[in-house]
C-alpha positions in Angstrom: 0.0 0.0 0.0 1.5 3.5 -1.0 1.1 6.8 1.2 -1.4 7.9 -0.6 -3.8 4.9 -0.1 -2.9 5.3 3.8 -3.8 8.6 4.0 -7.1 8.8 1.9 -7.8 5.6 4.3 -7.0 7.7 7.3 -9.3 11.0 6.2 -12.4 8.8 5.8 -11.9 6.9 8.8 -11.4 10.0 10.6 -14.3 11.7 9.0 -16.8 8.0 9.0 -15.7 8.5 13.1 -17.1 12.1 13.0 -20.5 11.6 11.2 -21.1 9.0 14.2 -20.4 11.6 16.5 -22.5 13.9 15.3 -25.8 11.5 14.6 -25.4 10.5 18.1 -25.9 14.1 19.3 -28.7 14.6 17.0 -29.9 11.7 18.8 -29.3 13.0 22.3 -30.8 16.5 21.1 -34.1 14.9 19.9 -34.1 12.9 23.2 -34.1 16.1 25.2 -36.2 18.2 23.6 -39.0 15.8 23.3 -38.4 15.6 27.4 -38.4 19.2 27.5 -41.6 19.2 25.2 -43.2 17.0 27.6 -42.6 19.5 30.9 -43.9 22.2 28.9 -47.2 20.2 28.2 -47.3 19.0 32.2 -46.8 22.7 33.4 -49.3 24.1 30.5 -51.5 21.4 31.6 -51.6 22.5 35.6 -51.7 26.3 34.4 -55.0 25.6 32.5 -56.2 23.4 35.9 -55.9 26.7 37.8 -57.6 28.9 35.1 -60.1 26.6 35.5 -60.6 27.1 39.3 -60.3 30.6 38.7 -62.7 30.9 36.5 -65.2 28.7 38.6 -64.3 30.7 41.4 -65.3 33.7 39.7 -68.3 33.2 38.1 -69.6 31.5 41.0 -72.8 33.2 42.3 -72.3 33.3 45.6 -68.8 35.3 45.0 -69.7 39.1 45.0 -66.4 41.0 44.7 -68.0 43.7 44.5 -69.5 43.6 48.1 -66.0 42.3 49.4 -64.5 45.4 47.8 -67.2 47.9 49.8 -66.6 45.9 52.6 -62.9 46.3 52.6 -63.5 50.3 52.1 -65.9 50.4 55.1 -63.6 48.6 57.3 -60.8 51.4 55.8 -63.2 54.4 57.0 -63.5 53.0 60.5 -59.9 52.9 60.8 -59.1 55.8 59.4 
């Protein structure tokens, strides 16, 4: 084998070594954004449970904010 065959063996042994390198990050990447895609989903999935509360707590019929607020102001003038 000449120098030439040796060294065009080396380059794309070297570089066949540094695709798999880079396909197993790709790998890893995908791996942890699809975890990362699945925390966002469980946090977006608890922020929509307490909208929900919220808004029950809201339109509930027995809350009257405004009362509470007049109530609060009342309670301000006697202190005052």
């Amino acid at each position: 084998m000449n120098v030439t065959a040796v060294v065009i063996v080396a380059i794309v042994g070297v570089t066949i070594i540094k695709l798999a390198k880079l396909m197993d990050k790709a790998r890893q990447n995908k791996s942890g954004s699809s975890q990362q895609a699945r925390q966002y989903d469980t946090q977006i999935a608890a922020l929509r449970e307490r909208i929900e509360v919220l808004e029950r707590i809201v339109t509930d019929e027995g809350y009257d904010l405004k009362k509470q607020f007049n109530n609060l102001n009342k309670d301000d003038d006697h202190v005052a």
